[in-house]
C-alpha positions in Angstrom: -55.8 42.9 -30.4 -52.5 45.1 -30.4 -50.9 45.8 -27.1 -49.6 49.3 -26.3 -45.9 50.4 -26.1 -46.5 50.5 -21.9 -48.2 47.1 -21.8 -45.1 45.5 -24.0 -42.6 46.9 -21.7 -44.1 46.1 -18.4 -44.6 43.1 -19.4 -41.5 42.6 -20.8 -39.9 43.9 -16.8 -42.4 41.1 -15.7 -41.1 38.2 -17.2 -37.5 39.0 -16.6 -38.4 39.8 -12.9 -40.0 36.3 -13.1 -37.0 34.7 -14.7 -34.8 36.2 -12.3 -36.9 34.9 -9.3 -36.5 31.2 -10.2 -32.8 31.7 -10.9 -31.7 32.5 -7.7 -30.0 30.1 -5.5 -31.5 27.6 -3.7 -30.9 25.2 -1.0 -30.0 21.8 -2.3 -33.3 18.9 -1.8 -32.4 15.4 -1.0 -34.0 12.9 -2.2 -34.4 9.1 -2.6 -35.9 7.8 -5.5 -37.4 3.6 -5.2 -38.2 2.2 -8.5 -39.7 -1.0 -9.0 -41.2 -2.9 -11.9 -39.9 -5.0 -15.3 -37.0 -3.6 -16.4 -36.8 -0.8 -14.5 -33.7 -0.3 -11.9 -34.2 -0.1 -8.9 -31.8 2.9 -7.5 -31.7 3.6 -3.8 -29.7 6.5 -3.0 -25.5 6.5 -3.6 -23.8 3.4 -2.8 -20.2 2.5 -2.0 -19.0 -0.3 -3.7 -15.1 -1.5 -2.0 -12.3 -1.8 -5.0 -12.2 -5.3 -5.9 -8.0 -6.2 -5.1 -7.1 -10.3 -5.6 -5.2 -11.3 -2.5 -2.3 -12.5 -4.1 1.3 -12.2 -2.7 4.6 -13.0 -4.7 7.0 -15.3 -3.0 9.7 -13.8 -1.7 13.0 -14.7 -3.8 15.0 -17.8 -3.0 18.5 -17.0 -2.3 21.0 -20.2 -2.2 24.1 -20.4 -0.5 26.3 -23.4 -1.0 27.0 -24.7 2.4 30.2 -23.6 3.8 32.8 -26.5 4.5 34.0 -26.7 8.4 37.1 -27.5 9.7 38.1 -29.4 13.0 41.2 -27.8 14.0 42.7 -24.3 14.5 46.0 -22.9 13.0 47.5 -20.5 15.2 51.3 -19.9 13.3 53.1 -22.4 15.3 50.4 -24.2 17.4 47.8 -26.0 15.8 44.9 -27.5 18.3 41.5 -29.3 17.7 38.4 -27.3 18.2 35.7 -28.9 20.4 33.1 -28.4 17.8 33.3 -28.2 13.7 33.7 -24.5 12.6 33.3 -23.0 9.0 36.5 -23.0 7.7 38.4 -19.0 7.5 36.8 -18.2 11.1 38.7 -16.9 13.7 39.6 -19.2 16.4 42.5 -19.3 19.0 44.7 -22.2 20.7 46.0 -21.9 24.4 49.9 -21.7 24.6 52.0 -23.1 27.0 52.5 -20.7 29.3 48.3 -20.5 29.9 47.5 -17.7 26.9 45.9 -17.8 23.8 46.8 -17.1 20.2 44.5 -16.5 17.8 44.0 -18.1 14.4 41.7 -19.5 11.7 39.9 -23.1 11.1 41.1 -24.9 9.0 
């Protein structure tokens, strides 16, 4: 049975009309798929697993500082008094004079 010139072409226009049909967009179909049985997985839609961090935090670095040496008394040029409580020695201080002021100085 030989088909015609006509009958070629339309059907020819009919399978590219068809073809054309099932290429055009459609809208996207959601679906969840539940599989069970042996050594199958079982998949249940997307999942969200959480990063995996270790909590671990670095000390901090230890910073040591010799202890500073303290002095009991202040020298102020030409007085020199006792302090009431040890101070680390190169501080400022200050001595009253005798007339009622101060002069400043440093522990030593």
């Amino acid at each position: 049975m030989s088909l015609t010139l006509p009958r070629k072409l339309l059907l020819a226009v009919a399978g590219l009309v068809t073809a054309g049909a099932m290429a055009l967009p459609q809208p996207a179909q959601a679906r969840v798929f539940i599989g069970f049985g042996i050594g199958v997985p079982v998949y249940v839609g997307p999942h969200y697993y959480r990063p995996y961090y270790p909590y671990y935090y670095a000390p901090g670095p230890v910073y040591y500082a010799p202890p500073t040496p303290l002095g009991y008394s202040c020298n102020a040029g030409g007085y020199v008094c006792p302090l009431h409580y040890a101070k680390p020695v190169d501080t400022g201080c200050a001595c009253p004079t005798y007339g009622g002021g101060r002069v400043g100085g440093y522990v030593q």
